[in-house]
C-alpha positions in Angstrom: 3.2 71.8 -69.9 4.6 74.9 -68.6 7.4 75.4 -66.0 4.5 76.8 -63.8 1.9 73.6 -64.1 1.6 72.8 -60.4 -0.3 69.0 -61.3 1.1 65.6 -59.9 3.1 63.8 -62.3 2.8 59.8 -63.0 5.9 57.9 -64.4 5.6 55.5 -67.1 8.0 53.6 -69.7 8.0 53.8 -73.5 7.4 56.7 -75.9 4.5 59.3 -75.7 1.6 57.1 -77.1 2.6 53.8 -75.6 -0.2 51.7 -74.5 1.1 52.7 -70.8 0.6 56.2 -71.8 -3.0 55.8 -72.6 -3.6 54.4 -69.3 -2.1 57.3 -67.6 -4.7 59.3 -69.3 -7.1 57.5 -68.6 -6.8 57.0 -65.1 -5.1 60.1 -64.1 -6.0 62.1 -66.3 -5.3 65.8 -64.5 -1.7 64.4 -64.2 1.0 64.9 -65.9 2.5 62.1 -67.9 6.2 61.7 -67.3 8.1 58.8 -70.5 11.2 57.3 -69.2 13.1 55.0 -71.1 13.2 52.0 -68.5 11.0 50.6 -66.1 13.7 51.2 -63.4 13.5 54.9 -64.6 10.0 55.5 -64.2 10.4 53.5 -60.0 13.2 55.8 -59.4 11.8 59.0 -60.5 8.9 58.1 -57.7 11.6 57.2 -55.3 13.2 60.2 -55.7 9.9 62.3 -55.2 10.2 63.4 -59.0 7.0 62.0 -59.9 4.3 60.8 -57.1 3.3 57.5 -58.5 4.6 55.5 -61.6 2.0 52.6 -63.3 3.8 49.9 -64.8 2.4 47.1 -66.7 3.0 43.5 -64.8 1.0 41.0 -67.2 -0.7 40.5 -70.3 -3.6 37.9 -71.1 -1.8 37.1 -74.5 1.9 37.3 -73.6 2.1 36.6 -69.9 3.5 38.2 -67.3 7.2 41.0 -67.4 9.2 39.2 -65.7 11.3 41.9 -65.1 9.4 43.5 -62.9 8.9 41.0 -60.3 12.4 40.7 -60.3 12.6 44.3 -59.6 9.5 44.7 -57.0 11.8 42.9 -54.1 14.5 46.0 -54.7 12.4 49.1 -54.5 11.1 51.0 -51.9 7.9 51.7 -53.3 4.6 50.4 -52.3 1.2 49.4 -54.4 -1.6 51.0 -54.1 -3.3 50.2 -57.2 -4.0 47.9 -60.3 -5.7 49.1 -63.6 -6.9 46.2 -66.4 -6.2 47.9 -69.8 -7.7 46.5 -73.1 -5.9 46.5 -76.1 -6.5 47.9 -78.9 -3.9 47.8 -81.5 -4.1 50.0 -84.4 -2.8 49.6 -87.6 -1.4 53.3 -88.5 0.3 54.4 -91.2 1.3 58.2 -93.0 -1.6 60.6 -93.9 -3.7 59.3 -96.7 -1.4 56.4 -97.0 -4.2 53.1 -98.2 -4.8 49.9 -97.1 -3.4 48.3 -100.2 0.2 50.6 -99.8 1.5 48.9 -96.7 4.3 46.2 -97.5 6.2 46.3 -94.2 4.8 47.1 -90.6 6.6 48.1 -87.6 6.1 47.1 -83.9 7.2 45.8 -80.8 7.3 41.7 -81.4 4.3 41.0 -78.6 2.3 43.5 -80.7 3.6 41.5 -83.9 2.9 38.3 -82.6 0.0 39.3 -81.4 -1.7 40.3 -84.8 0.7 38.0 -86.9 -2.1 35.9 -88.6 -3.6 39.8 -89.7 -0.2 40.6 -91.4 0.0 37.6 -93.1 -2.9 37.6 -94.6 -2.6 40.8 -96.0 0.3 40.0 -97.4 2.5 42.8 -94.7 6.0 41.7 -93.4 6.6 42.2 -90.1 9.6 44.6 -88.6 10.7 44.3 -85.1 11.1 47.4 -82.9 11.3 48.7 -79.4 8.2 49.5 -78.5 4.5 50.6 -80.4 5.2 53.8 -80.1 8.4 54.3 -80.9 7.3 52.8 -84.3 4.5 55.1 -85.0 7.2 57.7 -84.6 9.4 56.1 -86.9 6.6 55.9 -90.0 5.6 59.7 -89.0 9.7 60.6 -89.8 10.2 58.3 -92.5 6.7 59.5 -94.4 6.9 56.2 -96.3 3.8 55.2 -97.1 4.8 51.5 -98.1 5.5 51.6 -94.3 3.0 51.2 -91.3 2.7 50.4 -87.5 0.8 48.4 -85.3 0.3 51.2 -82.1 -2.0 52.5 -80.5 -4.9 55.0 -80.8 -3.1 57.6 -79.1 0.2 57.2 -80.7 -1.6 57.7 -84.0 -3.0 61.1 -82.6 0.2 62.3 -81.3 2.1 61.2 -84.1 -1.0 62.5 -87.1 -1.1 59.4 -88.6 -4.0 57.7 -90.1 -6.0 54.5 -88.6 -6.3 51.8 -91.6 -7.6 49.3 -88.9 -8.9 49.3 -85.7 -8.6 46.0 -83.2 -6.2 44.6 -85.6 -5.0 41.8 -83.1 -6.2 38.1 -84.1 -7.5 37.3 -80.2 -9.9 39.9 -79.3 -10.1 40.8 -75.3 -6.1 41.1 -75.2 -5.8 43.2 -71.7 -2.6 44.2 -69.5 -2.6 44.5 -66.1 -0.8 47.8 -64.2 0.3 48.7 -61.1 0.0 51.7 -59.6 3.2 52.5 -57.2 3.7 55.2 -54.5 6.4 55.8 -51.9 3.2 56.1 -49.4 2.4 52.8 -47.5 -1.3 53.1 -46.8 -3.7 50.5 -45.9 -7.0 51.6 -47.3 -10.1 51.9 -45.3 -12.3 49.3 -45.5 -15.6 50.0 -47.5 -18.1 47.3 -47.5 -18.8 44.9 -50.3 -15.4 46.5 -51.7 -12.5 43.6 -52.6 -9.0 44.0 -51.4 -5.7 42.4 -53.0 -2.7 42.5 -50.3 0.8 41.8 -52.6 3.6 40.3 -49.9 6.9 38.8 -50.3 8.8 36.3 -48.3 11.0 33.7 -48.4 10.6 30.0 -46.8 13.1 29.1 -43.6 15.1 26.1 -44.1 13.0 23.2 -42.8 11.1 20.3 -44.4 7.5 21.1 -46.2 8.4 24.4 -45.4 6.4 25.6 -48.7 3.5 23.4 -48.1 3.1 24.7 -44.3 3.5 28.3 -45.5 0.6 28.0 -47.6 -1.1 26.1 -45.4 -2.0 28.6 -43.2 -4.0 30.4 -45.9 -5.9 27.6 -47.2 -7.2 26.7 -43.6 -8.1 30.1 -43.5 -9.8 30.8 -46.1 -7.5 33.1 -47.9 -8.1 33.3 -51.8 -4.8 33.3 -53.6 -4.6 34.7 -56.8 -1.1 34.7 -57.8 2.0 32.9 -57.0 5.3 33.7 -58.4 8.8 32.2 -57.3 12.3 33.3 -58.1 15.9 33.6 -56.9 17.0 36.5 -55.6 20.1 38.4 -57.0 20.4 35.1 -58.7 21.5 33.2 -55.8 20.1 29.2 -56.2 20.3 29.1 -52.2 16.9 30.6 -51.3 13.9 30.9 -53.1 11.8 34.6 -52.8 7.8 34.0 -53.5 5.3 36.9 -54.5 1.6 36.4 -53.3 -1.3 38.3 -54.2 -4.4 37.5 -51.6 -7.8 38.4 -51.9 -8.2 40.1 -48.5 -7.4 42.7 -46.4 -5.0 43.1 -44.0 -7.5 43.6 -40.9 -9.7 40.5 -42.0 -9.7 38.3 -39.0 -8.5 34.9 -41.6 -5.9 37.1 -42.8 -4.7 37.7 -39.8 -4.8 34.3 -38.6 -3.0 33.1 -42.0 0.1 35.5 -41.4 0.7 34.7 -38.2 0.9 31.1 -39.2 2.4 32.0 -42.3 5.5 34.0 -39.8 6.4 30.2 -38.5 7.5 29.2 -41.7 8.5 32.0 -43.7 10.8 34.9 -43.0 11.8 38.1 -44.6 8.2 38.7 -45.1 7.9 42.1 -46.4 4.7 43.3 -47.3 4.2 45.5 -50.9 1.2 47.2 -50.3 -3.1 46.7 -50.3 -5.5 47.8 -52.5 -8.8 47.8 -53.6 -9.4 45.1 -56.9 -10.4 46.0 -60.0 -13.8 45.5 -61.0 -12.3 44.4 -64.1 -11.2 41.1 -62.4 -14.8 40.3 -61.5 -16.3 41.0 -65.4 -17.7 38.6 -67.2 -16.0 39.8 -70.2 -16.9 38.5 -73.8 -13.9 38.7 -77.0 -15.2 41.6 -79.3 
């Protein structure tokens, strides 16, 4: 990258090679990918117009959703406008022509551990916590130990020049995390026939009985799919509960409409995060390797 290179630039967390990195590339790949050390990093530098959109990683099919980041999603100004499904392949790496039968500890973020724990065991490897994939790959590259590997990506193994000793070295195959893509632009995307639409809105319930139960209501007599539900506290008040919804609609279908209006008698602070077309990915009938 040269002080010249005129190309967009997406925000992501982790070290160069993290598994959010290799979704950068593969979805944008004529931008430029910008590590930051936090998730809060990589929002601001798009708040600040640093970087024009930031993809962050909400939930995994193994390890469940990052909390953190719904927490953080009521705070920031930004908007969605995206989601990308990203399988996982973990990789274990270690130092150039390092074997199989070499490698007595390995390195990785504990999901990633966790996740391939029966793997390790079996071969006999002991398991060393870090801070992220690729930030452990980095760590055997330095170290040039090779009694010492990493579970990490493909990516990280190319950046880093390490070798692959296994590929899809996780014990549950189809592992898969689910991004976000996040902008400071609020637009509400044409409609395109056959396409799907997810619309991601906050809100919190007035103080009244069933006021939950009549919130949601309104979408189930209207025909409004829902496909995620979370509930938390804000700024860890125990006064008022905050709920995130993800719909399967768009904002100008005529039972969406309908459903917000009704939802607006029992609800307030409603505060909508964005719409956006869904991921074919969701709609796969997808089979473990």
């Amino acid at each position: 990258m040269t002080q010249n290179d005129a190309r967009p630039i997406i925000a992501y967390q982790g070290h160069q090679g993290a598994y959010s990195h290799l979704s950068c590339q593969r979805v944008f790949p004529n931008y430029i990918a910008k590590a930051c050390m936090t998730f809060s990093d990589a929002m601001a530098m798009v708040e600040r117009g640093d970087a024009q959109i930031a993809m962050i990683p909400v939930e995994n099919s193994t390890a469940g959703r990052v909390e953190e980041i719904y927490r953080q999603l009521p705070h920031t100004s930004l908007y969605i406008i995206g989601e990308h499904y990203e399988p996982v392949n973990h990789c274990l790496v270690a130092f150039k022509n390092t074997s199989l039968e070499e490698i007595k500890t390995v390195g990785s973020h504990p999901q990633a551990l966790a996740q391939c724990g029966k793997r390790l065991t079996q071969l006999g490897m002991v398991p060393l916590a870090t801070l992220d994939t690729a930030g452990a790959a980095l760590e055997v590259s330095q170290k040039g130990d090779p009694s010492h590997g990493a579970i990490a990506s493909s990516l990280a193994a190319e950046l880093y020049n390490l070798d692959i000793l296994q590929e899809y070295f996780q014990d549950v195959k189809g592992n898969t995390t689910r991004f976000l893509i996040l902008s400071r632009e609020h637009t509400i995307p044409k409609q395109v026939m056959h396409q799907k639409y997810i619309t991601s809105f906050l809100f919190t319930v007035r103080n009244m009985p069933s006021a939950l139960y009549k919130a949601m209501g309104g979408l189930a007599t209207n025909n409004v799919n829902l496909i995620k539900l979370e509930s938390y506290t804000p700024d860890g008040r125990m006064v008022a509960t905050q709920f995130h919804i993800d719909a399967e609609a768009h904002p100008n279908d005529a039972n969406m409409i309908l459903a917000m209006d009704e939802l607006a008698y029992f609800a307030k602070d409603i505060r909508m995060l964005g719409t956006y077309a869904a991921s074919d990915y969701r709609y796969l009938d997808v089979e473990p390797r």
